[in-house]
C-alpha distance (Angstrom), angle and dihedral (degrees) to the residues before:
residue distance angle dihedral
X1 . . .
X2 4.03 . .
X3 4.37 82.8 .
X4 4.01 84.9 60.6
X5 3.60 101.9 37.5
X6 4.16 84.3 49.4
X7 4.24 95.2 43.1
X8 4.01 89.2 53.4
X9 3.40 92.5 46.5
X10 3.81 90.2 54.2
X11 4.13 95.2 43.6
X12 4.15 82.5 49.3
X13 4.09 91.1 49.4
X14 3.82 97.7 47.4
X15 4.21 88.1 42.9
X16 3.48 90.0 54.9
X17 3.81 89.7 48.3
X18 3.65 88.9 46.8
X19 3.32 94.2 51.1
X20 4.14 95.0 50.0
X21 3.79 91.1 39.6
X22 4.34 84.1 58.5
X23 4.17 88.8 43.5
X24 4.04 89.1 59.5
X25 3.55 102.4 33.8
X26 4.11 83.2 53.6
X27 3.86 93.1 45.1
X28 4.12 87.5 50.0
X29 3.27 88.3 55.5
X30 4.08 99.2 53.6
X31 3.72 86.9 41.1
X32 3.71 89.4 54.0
X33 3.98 97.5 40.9
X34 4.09 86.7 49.1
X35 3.61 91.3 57.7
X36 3.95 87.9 54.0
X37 4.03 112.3 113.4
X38 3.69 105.3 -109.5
X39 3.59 101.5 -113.5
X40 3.83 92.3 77.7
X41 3.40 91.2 67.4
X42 3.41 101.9 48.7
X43 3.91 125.3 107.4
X44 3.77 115.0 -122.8
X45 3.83 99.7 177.1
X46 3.55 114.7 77.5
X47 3.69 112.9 -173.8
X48 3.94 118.7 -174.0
X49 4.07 132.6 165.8
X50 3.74 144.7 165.1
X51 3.79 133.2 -172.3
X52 3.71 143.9 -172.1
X53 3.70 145.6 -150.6
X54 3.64 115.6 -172.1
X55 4.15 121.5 -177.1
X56 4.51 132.7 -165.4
X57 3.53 121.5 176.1
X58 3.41 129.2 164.1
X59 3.95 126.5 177.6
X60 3.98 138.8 -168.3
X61 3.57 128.9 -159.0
X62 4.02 115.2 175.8
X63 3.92 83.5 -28.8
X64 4.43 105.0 -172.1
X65 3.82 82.9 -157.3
X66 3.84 105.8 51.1
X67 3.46 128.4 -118.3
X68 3.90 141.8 155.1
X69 3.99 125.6 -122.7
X70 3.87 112.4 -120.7
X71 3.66 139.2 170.7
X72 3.74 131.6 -160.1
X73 3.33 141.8 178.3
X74 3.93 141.2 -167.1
X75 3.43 133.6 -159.8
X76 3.69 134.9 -176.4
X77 3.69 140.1 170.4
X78 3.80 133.2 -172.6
X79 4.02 119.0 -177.9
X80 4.10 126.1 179.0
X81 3.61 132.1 -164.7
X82 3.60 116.2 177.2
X83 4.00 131.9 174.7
X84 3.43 139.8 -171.7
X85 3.90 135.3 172.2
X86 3.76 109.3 169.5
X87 3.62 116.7 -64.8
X88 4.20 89.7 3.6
X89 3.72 120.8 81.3
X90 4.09 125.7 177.2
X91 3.56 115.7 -162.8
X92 4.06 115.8 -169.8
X93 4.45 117.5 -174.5
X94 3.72 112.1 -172.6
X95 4.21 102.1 177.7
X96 4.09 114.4 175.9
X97 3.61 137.6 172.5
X98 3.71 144.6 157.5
X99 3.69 133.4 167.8
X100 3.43 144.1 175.2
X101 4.06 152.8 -171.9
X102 3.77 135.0 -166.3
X103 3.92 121.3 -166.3
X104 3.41 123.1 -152.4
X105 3.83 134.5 11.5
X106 3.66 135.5 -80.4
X107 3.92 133.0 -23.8
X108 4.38 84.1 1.4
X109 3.75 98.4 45.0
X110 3.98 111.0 117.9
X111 3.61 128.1 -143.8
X112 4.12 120.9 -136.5
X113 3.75 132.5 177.6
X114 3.52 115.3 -125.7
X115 3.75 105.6 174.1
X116 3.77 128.3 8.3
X117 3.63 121.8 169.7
X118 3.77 149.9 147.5
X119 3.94 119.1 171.7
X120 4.20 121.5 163.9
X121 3.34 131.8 -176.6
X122 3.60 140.6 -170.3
X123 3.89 129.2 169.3
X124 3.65 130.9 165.4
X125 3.67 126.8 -153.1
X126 3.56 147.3 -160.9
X127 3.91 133.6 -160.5
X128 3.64 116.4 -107.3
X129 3.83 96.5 168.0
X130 3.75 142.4 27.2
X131 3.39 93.6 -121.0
X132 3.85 87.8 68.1
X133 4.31 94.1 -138.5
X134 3.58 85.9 99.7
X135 4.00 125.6 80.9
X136 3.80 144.4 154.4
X137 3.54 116.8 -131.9
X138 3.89 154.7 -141.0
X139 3.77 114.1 171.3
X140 3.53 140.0 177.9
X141 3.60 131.6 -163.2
X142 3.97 128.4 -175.7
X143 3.94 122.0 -174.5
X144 4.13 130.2 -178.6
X145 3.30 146.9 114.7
X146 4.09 147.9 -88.6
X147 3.86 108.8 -139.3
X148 4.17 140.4 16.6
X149 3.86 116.0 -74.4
X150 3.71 124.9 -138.5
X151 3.92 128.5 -170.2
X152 4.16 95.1 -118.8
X153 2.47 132.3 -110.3
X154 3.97 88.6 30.5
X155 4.20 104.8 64.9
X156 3.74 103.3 168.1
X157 3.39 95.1 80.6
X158 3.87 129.3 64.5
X159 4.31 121.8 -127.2
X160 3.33 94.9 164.1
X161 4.28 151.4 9.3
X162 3.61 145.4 164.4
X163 3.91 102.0 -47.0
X164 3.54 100.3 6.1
X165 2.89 91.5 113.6
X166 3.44 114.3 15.2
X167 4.04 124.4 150.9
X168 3.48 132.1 -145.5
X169 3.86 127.2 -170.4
X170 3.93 128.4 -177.2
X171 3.39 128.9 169.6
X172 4.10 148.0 147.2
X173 4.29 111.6 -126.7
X174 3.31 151.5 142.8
X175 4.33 117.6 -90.8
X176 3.85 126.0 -154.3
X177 3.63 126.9 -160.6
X178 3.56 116.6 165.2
X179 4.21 86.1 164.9
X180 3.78 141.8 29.8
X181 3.49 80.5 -113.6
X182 4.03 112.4 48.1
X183 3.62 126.2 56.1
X184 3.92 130.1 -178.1
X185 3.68 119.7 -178.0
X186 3.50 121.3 -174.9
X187 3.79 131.7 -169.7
X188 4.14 129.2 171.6
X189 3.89 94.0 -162.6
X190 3.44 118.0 32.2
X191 4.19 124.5 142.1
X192 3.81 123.8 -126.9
X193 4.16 116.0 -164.7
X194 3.66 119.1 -170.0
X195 3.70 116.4 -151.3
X196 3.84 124.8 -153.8
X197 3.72 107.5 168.5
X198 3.42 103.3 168.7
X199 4.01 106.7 93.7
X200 3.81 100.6 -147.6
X201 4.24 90.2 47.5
X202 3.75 84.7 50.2
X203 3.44 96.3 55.2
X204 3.62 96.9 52.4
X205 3.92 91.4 55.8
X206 3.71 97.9 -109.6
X207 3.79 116.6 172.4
X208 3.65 92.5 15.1
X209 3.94 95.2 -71.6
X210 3.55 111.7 145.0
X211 4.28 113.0 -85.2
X212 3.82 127.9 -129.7
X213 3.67 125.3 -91.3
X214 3.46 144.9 -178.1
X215 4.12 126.2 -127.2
X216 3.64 135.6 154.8
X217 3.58 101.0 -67.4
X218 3.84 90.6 49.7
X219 3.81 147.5 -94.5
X220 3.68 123.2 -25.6
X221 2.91 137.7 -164.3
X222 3.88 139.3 -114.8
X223 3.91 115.6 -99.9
X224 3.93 115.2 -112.7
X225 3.83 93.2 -148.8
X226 3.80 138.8 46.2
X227 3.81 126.8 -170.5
X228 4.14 131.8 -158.0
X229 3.87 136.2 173.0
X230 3.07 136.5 -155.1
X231 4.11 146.9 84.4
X232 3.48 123.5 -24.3
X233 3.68 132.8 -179.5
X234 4.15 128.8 -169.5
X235 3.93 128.3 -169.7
X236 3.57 115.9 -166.8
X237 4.13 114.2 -174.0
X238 4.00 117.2 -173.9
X239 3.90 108.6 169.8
X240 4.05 138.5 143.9
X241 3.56 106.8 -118.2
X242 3.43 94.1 -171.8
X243 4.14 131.4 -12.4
X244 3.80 92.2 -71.6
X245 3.18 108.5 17.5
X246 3.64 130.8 86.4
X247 4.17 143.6 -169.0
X248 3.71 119.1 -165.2
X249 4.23 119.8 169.6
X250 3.21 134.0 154.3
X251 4.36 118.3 -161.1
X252 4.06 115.5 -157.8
X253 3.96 115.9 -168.6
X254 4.25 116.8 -175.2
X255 3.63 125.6 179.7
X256 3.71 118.4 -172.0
X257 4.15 111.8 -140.8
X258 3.78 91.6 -165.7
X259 3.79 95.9 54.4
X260 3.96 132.2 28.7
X261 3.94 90.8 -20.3
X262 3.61 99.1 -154.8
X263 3.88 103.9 33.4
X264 4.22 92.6 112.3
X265 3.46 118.0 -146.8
X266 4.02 112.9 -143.9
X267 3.75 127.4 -152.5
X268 4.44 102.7 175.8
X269 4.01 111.6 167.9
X270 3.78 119.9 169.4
X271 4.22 129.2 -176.8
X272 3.83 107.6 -171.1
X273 3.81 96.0 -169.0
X274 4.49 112.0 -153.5
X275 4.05 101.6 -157.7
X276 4.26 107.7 -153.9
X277 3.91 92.8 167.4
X278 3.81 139.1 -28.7
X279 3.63 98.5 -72.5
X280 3.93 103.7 25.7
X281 4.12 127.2 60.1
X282 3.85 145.1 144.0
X283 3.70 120.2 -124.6
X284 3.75 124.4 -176.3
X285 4.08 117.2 -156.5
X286 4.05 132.1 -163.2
X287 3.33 126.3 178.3
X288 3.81 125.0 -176.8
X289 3.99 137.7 -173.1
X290 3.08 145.9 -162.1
X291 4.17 129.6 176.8
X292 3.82 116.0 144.8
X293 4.17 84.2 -154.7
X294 4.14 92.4 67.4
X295 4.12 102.6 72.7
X296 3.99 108.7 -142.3
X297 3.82 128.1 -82.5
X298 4.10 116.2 -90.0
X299 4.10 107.5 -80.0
X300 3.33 93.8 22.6
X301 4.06 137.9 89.1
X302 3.56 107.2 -168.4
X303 3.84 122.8 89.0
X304 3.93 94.1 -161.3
X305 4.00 99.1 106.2
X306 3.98 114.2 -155.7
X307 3.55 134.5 -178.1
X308 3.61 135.9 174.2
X309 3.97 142.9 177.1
X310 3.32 146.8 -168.8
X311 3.54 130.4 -160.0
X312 4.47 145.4 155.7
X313 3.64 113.0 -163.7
X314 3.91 136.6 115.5
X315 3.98 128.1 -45.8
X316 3.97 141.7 -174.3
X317 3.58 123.4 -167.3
X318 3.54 118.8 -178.1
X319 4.25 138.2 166.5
């Protein structure tokens, strides 16, 4: 009996050592992370997104007044992923959308393209000034599109697809950001390539590449790229205007030196996001362009290009 009285004793000794030698070994360790500098404890990935479903639908059934079923869809995405690490900062744009609507029902319903879009950007910075507004910069920008494009109500002939057109802009500049919310980026010589890669859309000319032609030594045909240089400037605005409501738009100027320096090319596209609860919201989007190298579409006689939509449906944000 004194053997088992003695052997707990011992197993309750060395747990209470145990349990003291864990209690200091855990307060060295807080002592030693509070005496870490700051900086290795801050987080230098900043990862943000929001994204957004938006439904019509409309049906007839022995309707005295007329009318034609349809069904549309819209569907947008919107993905951030920003770094910084002292004087470095890494800023990554991934905006996508594509929508949809088909009127009428069965073997005569017709398909149109509402939305189509696919716009990336990249840009990495690097401190010029303590007050961080100032920054010298390398960006990148990609634009294109998802699906074919047809000029509705006419949909047996192809306008557009996947890389014709596509955009590409690169440039060294100077940014400004005076706010989280406001950023100017400036650049004197940056290069803009337009892509056409579909042979018979190059041929034509479309998007200002240069057409096909025929001389002595035969037929040639259209070229599938086009490049320019000169300035280009970008504005990008993000800010709350009030505690659910939202304004994000981004301006893009480009001025070619080597051809009709001066003609500006304009790229404006605005989302002014209307929060009603956490999963439900209305968002109205414009676009508008401007590029004296893409001739105007059939019937009309302007070459500013415009689009807007409006839509209520469900959204997710998340970072």
């Amino acid at each position: 009996m004194k053997r088992i009285t003695t052997f707990i004793l011992i197993l309750c000794l060395t747990g209470s050592l145990s349990a003291q030698e864990i209690q200091r070994t855990a307060k060295a360790k807080t002592e030693i992370m509070a005496e870490l500098q700051p900086d290795t404890a801050v987080k230098h990935w900043f990862v943000m997104g929001s994204g957004s479903l938006q439904f019509t639908q409309a049906s007839f059934s022995n309707w005295s007044s007329g009318g034609q079923n349809s069904l549309g869809l819209v569907a947008w995405v919107n993905f951030k992923a920003n770094y910084r690490n002292g004087k470095h900062i890494w800023a990554n744009n991934i905006d996508l959308g594509y929508g949809f609507n088909i009127l009428g029902k069965g073997s005569d319903a017709q398909f149109t393209k509402t939305d189509d879009k696919i716009d990336i950007t990249t840009a990495y910075g690097y401190e010029l000034h303590n007050n961080k507004k100032w920054y010298l910069t390398v960006l990148a920008n990609f634009r294109s599109q998802f699906a074919d494009g047809f000029n509705y109500p006419n949909d047996s002939a192809v306008i557009s697809k996947f890389m014709a057109p596509a955009y590409a802009v690169v440039g060294i500049g100077i940014t400004y950001s005076p706010a989280k919310w406001f950023t100017l980026y400036v650049s004197p010589s940056s290069g803009r390539f337009t892509f056409v890669l579909d042979q018979q859309l190059a041929d034509s000319g479309a998007f200002g590449v240069e057409h096909s032609y025929k001389d002595a030594s035969g037929f040639h045909h259209g070229s599938t790229t086009k490049g320019e240089f000169g300035p280009y400037v970008r504005a990008d605005l993000n800010k709350d205007l009030a505690k659910n409501i939202n304004l994000t738009t981004t301006v893009e100027l480009f001025s070619d030196y080597l051809h009709k320096f001066g003609n500006i090319d304009v790229n404006w596209s605005l989302l002014l996001s209307l929060k009603v609860n956490k999963w439900l919201a209305a968002s109205i989007q414009t676009q508008l362009i401007y590029d004296d190298d893409v001739p105007p579409q059939p019937g009309s006689s302007s070459m500013t290009q415009f689009k807007e939509m409006l839509g209520i449906g469900l959204t997710y944000k998340f970072r």
